[in-house]
N, C-alpha and C positions, 0 to 999 in steps of 0.2 A: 851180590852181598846186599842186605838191607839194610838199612839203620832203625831205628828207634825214632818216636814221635819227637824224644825227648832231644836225640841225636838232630833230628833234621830241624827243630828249635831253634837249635844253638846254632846250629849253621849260616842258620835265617837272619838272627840276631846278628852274626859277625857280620855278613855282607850289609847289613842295613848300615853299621857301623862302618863299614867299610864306603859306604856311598855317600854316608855323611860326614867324612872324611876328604872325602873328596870335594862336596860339596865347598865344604870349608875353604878348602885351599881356593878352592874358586873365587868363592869369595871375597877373601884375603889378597887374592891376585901372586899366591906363591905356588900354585899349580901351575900345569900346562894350560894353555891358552885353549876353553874347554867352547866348542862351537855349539849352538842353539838346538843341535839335533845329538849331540852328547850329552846334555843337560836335562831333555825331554826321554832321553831314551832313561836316563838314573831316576828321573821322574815315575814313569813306568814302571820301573823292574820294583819301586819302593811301593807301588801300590800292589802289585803281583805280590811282593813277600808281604805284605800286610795280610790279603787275603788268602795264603796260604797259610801264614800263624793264627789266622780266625779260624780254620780248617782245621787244624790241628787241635787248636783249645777251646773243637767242640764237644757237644756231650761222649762220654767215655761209652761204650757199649759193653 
């Protein structure tokens, strides 16, 4: 089954939302107690969907 540019977007958009969620709580210190290779991996995955939505909303063909 495929999705849509538009579909896999929004996708994109909720996990980022979803990792900056989490971030927060870290923050805040109301999450779980998140270890320095937890932290670099949400590091990661947020530059990964950056450059996948750059992918996305490139020129249309």
């Amino acid at each position: 089954m495929s999705t849509t540019p538009s579909e896999q977007m929004m996708d994109l958009l909720k996990e980022l939302a979803l990792l900056k969620q989490l971030d927060e709580k870290h923050e805040t210190g109301t999450g779980s107690d998140a270890n320095a290779a937890e932290l670099e991996s949400r590091k990661i995955r947020r530059r990964e969907i950056s450059e996948q939505i750059k992918a996305l909303g490139g020129p249309v063909a």
